[in-house]
N, C-alpha and C positions, 0 to 999 in steps of 0.2 A: 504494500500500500504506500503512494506515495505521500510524502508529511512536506503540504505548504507552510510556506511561512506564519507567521501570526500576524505579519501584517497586512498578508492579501486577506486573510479570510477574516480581520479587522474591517477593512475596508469593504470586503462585501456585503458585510452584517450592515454596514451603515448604510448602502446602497441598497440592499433590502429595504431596510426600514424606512428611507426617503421615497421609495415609489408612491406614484399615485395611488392611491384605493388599494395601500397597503390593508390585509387582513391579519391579524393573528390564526386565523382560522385556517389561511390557506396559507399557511408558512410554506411547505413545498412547493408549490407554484412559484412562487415568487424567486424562492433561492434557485430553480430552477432556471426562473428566469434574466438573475443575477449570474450563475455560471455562465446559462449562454450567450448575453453580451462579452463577459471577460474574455470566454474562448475567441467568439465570433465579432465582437465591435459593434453590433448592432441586437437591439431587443430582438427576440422572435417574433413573425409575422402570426398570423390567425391561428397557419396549419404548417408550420415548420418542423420539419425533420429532420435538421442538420442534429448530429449527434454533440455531444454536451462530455466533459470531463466529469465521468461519474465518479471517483474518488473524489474528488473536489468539492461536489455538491452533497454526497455524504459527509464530507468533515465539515461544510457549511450549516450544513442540516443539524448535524449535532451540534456544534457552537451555538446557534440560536438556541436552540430548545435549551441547552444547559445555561442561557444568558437569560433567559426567560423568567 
């Protein structure tokens, strides 16, 4: 498993949290959608299927929950 730093996955918890129509409800959506700007540069469209750095959004996943 690869182990990011603590400041990228710092800065994507904030980037999480600054989204529009942030939810607590849908934490995975969103860190989802945090990973795949980081990977890709740009948010995901409607129905995007570019693939996502799943190690990544699992340590993101748990940083929030555990920040929660």
């Amino acid at each position: 498993m690869a182990d990011y730093s603590e400041s990228l996955i710092k800065s994507l918890l904030k980037k999480v949290k600054d989204y529009p129509r942030f939810s607590k409800e849908e934490i995975e959506k969103f860190c989802w959608m945090a990973v795949h700007e980081h990977k890709h540069g740009v948010l995901p469209s409607e129905y995007d299927i570019r693939e996502i750095d799943e190690e990544l959004y699992l340590q993101l996943l748990e940083a929030f929950k555990s920040n929660i």
